[in-house]
C-alpha positions in Angstrom: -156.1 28.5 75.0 -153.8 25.8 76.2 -152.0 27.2 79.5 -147.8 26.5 79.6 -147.2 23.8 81.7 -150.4 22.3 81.7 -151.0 18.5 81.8 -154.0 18.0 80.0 -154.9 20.9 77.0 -158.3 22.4 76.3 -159.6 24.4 73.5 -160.4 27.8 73.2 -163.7 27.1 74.7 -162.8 25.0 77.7 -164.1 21.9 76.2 -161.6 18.9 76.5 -159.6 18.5 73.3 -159.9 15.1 71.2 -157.6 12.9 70.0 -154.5 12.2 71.6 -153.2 12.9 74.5 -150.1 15.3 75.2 -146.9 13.2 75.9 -146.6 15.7 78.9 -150.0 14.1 79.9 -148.9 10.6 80.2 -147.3 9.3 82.8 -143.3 9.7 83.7 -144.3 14.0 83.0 -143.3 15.8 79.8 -139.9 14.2 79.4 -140.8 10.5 80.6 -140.5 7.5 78.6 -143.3 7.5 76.1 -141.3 10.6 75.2 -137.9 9.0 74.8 -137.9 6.0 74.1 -139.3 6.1 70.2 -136.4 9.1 70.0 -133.9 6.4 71.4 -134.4 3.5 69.4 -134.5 6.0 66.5 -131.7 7.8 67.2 -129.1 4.5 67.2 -130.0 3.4 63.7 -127.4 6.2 62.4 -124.6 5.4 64.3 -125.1 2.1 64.4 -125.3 1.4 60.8 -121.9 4.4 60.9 -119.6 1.3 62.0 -121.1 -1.8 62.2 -120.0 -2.8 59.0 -116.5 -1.9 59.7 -115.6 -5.8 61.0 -118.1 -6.9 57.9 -116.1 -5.5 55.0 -113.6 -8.7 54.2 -116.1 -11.0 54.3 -118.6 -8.5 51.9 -115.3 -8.1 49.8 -114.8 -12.1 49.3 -118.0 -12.5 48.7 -118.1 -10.4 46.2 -115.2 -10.6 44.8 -114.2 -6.9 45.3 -110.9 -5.3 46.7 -110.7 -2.9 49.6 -110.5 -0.2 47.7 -114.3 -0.8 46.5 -116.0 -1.7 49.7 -114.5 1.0 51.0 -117.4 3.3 49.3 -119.8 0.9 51.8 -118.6 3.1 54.8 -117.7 6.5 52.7 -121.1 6.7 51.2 -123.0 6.4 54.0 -121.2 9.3 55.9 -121.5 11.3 52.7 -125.5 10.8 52.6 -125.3 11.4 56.4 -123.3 14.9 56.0 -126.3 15.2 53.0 -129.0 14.3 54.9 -128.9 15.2 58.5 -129.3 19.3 57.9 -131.6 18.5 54.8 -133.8 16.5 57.1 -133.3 19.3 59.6 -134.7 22.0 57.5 -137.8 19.8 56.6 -138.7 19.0 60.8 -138.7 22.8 60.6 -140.5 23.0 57.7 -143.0 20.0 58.2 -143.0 19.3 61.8 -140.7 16.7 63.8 -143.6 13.9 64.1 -143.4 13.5 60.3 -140.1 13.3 59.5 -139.0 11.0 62.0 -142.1 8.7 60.6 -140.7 8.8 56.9 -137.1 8.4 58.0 -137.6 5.7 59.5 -139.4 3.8 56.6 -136.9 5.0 54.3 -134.7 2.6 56.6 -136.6 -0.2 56.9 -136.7 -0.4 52.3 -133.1 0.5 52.8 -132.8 -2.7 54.8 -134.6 -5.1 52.9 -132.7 -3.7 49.6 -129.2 -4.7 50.8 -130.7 -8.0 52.6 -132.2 -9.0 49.2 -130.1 -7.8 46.9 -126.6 -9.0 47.6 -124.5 -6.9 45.2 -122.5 -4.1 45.6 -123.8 -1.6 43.7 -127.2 -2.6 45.5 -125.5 -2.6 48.6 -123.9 1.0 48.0 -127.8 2.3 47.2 -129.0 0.5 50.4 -126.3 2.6 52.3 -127.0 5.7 51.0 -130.6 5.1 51.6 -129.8 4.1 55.2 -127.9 7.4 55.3 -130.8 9.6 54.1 -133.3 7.5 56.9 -131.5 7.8 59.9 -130.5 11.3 59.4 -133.9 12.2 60.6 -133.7 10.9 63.8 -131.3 13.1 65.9 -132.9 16.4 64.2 -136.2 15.5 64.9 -135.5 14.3 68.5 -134.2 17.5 69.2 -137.0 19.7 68.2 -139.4 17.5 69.6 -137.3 18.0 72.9 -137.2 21.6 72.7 -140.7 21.9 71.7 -141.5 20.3 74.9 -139.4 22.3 77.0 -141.0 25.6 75.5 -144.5 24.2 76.0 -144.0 23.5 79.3 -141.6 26.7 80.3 -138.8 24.6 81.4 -135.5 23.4 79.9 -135.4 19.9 78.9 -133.0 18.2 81.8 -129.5 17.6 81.1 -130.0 13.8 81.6 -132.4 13.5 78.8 -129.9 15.3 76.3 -127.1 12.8 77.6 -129.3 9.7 77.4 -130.4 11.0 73.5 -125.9 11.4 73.3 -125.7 7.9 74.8 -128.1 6.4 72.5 -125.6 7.4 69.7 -122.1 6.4 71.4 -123.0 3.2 73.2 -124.7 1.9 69.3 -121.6 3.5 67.6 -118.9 2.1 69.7 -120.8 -1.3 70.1 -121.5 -1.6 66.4 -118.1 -3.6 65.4 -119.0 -5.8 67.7 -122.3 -6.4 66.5 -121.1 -6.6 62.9 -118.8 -9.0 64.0 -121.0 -11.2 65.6 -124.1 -10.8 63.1 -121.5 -11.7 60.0 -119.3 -14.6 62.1 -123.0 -16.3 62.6 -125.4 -15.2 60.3 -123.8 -13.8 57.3 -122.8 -10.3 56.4 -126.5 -10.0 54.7 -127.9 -9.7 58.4 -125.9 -6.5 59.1 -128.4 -4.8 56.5 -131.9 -7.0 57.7 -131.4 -6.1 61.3 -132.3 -2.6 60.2 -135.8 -3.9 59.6 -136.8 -4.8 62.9 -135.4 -1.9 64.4 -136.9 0.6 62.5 -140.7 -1.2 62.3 -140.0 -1.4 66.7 -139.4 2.6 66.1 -142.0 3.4 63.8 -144.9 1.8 66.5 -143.5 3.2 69.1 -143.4 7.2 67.5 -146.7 6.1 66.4 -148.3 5.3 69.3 -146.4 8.2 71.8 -145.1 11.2 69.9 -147.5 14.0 70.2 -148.8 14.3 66.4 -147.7 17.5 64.7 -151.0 17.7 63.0 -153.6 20.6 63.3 -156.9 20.1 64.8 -159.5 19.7 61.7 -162.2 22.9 62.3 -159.1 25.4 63.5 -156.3 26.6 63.9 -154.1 25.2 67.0 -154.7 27.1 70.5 -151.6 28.8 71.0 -148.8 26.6 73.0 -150.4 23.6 71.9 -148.6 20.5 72.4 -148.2 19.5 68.7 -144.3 18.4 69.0 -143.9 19.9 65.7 -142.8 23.8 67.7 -145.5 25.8 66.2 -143.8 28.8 67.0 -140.4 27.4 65.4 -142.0 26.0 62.3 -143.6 29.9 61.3 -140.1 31.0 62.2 -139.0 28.9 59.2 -141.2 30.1 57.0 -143.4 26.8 57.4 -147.1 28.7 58.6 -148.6 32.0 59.1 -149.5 31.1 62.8 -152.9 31.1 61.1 -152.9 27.1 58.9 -152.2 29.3 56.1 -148.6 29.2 53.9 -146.7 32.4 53.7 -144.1 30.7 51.4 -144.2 27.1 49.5 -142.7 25.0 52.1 -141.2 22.8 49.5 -139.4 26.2 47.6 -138.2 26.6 51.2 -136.6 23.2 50.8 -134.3 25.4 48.7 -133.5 22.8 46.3 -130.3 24.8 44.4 -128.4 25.2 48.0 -128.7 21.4 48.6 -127.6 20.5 45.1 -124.5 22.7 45.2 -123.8 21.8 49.3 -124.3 18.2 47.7 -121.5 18.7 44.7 -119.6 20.8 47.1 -119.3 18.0 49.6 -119.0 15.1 46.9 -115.7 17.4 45.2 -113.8 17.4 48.6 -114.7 13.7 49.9 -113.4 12.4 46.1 -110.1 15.0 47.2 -109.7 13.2 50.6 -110.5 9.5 50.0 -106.9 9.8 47.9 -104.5 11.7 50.0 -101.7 9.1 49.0 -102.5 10.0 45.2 -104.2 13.8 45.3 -106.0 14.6 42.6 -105.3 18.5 43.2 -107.2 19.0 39.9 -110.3 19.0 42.2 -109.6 21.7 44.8 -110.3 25.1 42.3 -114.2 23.0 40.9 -114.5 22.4 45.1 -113.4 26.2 45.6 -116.0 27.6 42.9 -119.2 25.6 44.4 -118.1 26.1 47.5 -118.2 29.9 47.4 -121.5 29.8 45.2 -123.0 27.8 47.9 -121.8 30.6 49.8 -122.8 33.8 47.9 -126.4 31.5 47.0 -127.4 31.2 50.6 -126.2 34.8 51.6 -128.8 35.9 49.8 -131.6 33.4 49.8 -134.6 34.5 52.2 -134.7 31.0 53.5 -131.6 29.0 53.2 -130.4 25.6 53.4 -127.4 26.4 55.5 -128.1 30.0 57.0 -124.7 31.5 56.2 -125.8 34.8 57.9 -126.7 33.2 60.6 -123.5 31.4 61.4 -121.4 34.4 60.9 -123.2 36.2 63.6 -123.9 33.2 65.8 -120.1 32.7 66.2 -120.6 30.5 69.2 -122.7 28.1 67.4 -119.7 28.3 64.3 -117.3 27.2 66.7 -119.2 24.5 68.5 -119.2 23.3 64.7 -115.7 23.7 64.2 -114.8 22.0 67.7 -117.1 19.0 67.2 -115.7 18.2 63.5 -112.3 18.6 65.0 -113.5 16.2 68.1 -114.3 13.2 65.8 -111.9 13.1 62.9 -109.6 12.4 66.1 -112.2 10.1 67.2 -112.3 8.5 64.1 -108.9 8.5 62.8 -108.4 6.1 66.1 -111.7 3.8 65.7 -111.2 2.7 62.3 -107.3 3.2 62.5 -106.8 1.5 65.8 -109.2 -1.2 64.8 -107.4 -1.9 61.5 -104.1 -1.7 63.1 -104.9 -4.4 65.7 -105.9 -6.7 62.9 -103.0 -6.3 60.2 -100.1 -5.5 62.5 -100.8 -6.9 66.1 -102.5 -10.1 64.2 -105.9 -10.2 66.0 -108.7 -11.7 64.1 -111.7 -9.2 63.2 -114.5 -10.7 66.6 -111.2 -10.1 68.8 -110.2 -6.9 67.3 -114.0 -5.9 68.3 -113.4 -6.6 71.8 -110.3 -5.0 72.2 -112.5 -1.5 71.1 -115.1 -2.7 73.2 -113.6 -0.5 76.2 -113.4 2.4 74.3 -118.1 2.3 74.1 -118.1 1.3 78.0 -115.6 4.3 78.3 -117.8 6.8 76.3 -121.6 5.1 78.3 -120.3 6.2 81.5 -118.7 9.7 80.3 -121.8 10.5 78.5 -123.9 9.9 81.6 -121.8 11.5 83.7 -121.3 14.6 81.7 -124.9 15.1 81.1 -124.8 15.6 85.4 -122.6 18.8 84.7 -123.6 22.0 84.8 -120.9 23.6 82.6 -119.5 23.0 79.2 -116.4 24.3 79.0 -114.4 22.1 81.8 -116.1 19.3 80.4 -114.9 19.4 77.1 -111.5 20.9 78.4 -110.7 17.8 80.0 -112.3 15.4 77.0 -109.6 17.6 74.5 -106.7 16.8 76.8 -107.8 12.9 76.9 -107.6 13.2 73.4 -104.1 14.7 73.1 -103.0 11.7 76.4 -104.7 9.0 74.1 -102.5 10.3 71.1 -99.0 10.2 73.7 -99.6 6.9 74.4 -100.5 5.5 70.7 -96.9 7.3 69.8 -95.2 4.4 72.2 -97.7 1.5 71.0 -96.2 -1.2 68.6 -97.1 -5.0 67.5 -95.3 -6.2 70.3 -97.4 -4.0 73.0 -99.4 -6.2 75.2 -103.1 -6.4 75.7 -102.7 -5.1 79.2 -101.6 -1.3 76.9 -103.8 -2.2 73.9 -107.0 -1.9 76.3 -105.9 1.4 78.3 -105.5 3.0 75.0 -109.0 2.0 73.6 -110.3 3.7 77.1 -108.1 6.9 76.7 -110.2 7.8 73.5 -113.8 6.7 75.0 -113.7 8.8 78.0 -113.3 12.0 75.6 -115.9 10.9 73.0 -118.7 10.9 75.7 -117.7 14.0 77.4 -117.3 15.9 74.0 -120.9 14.4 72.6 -122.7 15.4 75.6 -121.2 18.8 75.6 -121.4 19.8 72.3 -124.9 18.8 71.9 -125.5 21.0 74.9 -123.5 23.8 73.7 -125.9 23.1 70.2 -128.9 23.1 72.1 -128.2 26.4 74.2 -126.7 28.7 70.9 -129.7 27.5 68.3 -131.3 30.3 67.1 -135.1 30.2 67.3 -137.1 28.7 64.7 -133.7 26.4 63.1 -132.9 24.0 65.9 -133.7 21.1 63.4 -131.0 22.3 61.4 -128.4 23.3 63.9 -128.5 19.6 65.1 -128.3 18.5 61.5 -125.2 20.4 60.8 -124.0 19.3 64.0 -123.8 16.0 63.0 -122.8 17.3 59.4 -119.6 18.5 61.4 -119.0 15.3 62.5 -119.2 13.1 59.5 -116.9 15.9 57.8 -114.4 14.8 60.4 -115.1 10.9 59.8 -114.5 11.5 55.7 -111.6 13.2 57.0 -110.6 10.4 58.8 -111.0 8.0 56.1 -108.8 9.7 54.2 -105.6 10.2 56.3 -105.8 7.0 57.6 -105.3 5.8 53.5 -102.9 8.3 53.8 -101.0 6.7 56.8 -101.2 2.9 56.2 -100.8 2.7 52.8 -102.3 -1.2 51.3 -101.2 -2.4 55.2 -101.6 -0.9 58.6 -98.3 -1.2 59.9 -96.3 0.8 63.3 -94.9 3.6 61.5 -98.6 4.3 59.8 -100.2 4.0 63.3 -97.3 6.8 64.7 -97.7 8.9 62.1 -101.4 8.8 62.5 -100.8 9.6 66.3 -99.0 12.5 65.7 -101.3 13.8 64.3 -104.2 13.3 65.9 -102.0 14.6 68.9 -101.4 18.1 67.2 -105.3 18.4 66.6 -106.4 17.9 70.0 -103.7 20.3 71.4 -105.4 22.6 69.0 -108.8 21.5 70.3 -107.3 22.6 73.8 -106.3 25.7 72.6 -109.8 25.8 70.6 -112.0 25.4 73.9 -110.4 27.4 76.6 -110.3 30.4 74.7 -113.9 30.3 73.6 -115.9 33.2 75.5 -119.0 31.5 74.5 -118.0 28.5 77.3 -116.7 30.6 79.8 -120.1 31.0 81.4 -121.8 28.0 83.1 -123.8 27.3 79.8 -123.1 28.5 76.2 -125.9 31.3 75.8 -127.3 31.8 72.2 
């Protein structure tokens, strides 16, 4: 039997174990870089893909010959199949082990990119999203548990810094992604905003290959117990995955639960068709939103192994509210990176490479706030002080007009990326403290299901505030808002009793 904390494993025996060796084995200990770095590379295809078409869409929409309105479904769908995918692909690294899904996400990204280099039309290119959606969901998910089933293999917590660089990885690609876009369609053409997928990906997919501890049994056994097989034994029986024993107590792909994900899939299609037209509601959608909504509800209250644990959450109300407050964290976040961004461009005049620049700040911001926030030992003052950013950010966007200068315009940009790396690094703490046992695949994925509920969000009220132009009074009323949410965020942290301890407990 494997000892905790070992750096090489044996088997039951005492004979040296075949195959491949333990990442804790290699060199840099059990959280150094043959670790990481395939988790890295993997985990920045999401975000990076989230907005690096956002400077890309004119040129896509005069290519094609397509209005606003319809390339607009380029960034919705993506953050639709992302809210989809990332606790769906949760509940299979629990169900299948980390290793595997990470593999098979990140093929399903590399198709994804050759479909939308190849096939330049925009239906194509709306499947090529929503595949790239469904592959990079299982990156963060899978990092996680791989992380965790580290940290419980070798009897330690995984460092703070390893949690910020994996929160880093997402906010430097995200907030360096219009400028990418930018650049990649000013040079190459809009096409190479879907092929650059490809390379990533295959540089990924070697990598994991090569260093991730495979989740696969030993053939002639079962695994020793505390076996380095980065798939968390332990938490894949707690699923419902194994016996403990290589045998199947339940169908793994019944666990899958197929009916939740269709109706959390209609559920979350109903209310992002009610948002994406806030200036014309279509109220006629809320009571068919209501009615799936509670059957997802009353479906998974009594499943034995849900999709989304509803039980779960309504005891774990620490983890509900980490939810709640990270959701309400990013549709701020987003309401000011895609509405900023556009304002800059239709009111202030700058062209779509400048107006990249000018957000450019805002990613440096969130880099160094992520690191440093991953140094902290708490939660709760860290994301204090990120909410009342937020609420300065919003003061100051209340006074901005077209005549502001770029010596304002830059400032504000900041304002909003100190929070976003001080809120990422601290929610995905607070997420990886409150997880219950056996689910931390899926508590990430509907972490980040939180947060693309909030971009949606987003999308909408920012039709709602510019109208067919951005324009001053859009960008104020947009600021007021975004202000009132993040006094509510303020409110939101300091009261919850789950942060009021040096870490969030589960």
């Amino acid at each position: 039997m494997t000892r905790t904390g070992s750096a090489s494993s044996v088997t039951p025996a005492g004979a040296p174990r075949r195959g491949r060796v333990p990442a804790a084995a290699a060199p840099g200990g059990g959280f150094g870089p043959r670790l990481i770095t395939p988790l890295l590379l993997g985990s920045v295809l999401n975000p990076v893909n989230s907005t690096m078409i956002a400077t890309a869409l004119a040129s896509i929409g005069a290519d094609l010959c397509v209005g606003a309105a319809q390339t607009a479904w380029l960034v919705a769908c993506l953050y639709l199949a992302s809210a989809i995918g990332q606790p769906a692909m949760g509940r299979m690294v629990d169900l299948f082990g980390p290793r595997r899904v990470f593999l098979a996400g990140l093929v399903l990204v590399c198709a994804a990119g050759l479909v939308g280099t190849v096939l330049p039309f925009l239906g194509w290119l709306i499947v090529s999203r929503v595949l790239l959606g469904l592959g990079t969901s299982a990156a963060y998910p899978a990092a996680m548990a791989l992380l965790r089933a580290q940290s419980r293999r070798l009897g330690r917590e995984t460092p703070r810094p390893v949690l910020g660089l994996l929160s880093l990885a997402g906010l430097s690609s995200a907030a360096v992604g219009p400028v990418l876009g930018g650049l990649l369609s000013s040079t190459l053409g809009w096409r190479a905003i879907f092929a650059v997928n490809v390379p990533l990906a295959l540089a990924a997919l070697v990598l994991a290959v090569w260093w991730l501890p495979s989740g696969d049994r030993t053939r002639g056994g079962p695994a020793p117990a505390g076996a380095a097989d980065g798939g968390d034994v332990a938490d894949r029986e707690a699923a419902g995955g194994t016996d403990g024993r290589g045998g199947h107590r339940t169908n793994r792909a019944a666990s899958l639960d197929p009916l939740g994900i269709v109706l959390f899939t209609a559920t979350l299609v109903t209310v992002m068709l009610f948002l994406m037209h806030l200036d014309r509601p279509s109220w006629w959608l809320l009571p068919p939103a209501a009615v799936l909504g509670g059957a997802l509800v009353w479906w998974e209250r009594h499943r034995r192994a849900p999709f989304i644990d509803v039980r779960m959450l309504m005891r774990n109300r620490a983890l509900a509210t980490t939810y709640l407050r990270h959701g309400m964290t990013y549709l701020v976040i987003y309401c000011v990176m895609y509405g900023y961004a556009q304002w800059l461009e239709d009111a202030h005049g700058l062209s779509s490479f400048t107006a990249g620049f000018v957000m450019l700040p805002m990613s440096v911001a969130a880099a160094v706030c992520s690191l440093l926030g991953a140094r902290t030992k708490g939660i709760r003052a860290p994301l204090t002080v990120a909410a009342v950013l937020l609420a300065a950010g919003s003061g100051l966007l209340l006074l901005t007009g077209h005549r502001t200068p770029m010596a304002v315009l830059l400032p504000a940009a900041v304002l909003f990326g100190l929070p976003q790396g001080l809120a990422s690094t601290g929610n995905q703490a607070a997420v990886y403290s409150q997880a219950p046992h056996g689910g931390m695949g899926a508590a990430a994925g509907l972490q980040r299901t939180s947060q693309y509920l909030g971009a949606i969000t987003a999308a909408g009220l920012i039709g709602l505030f510019y109208g067919t132009r951005a324009s001053d009074a859009g960008l104020h009323r947009m600021a007021a808002v975004t202000a009132v949410l993040s006094v509510g965020l303020i409110l939101l942290t300091v009261a919850d009793p789950a942060l009021r301890s040096r870490t969030a407990r589960r």
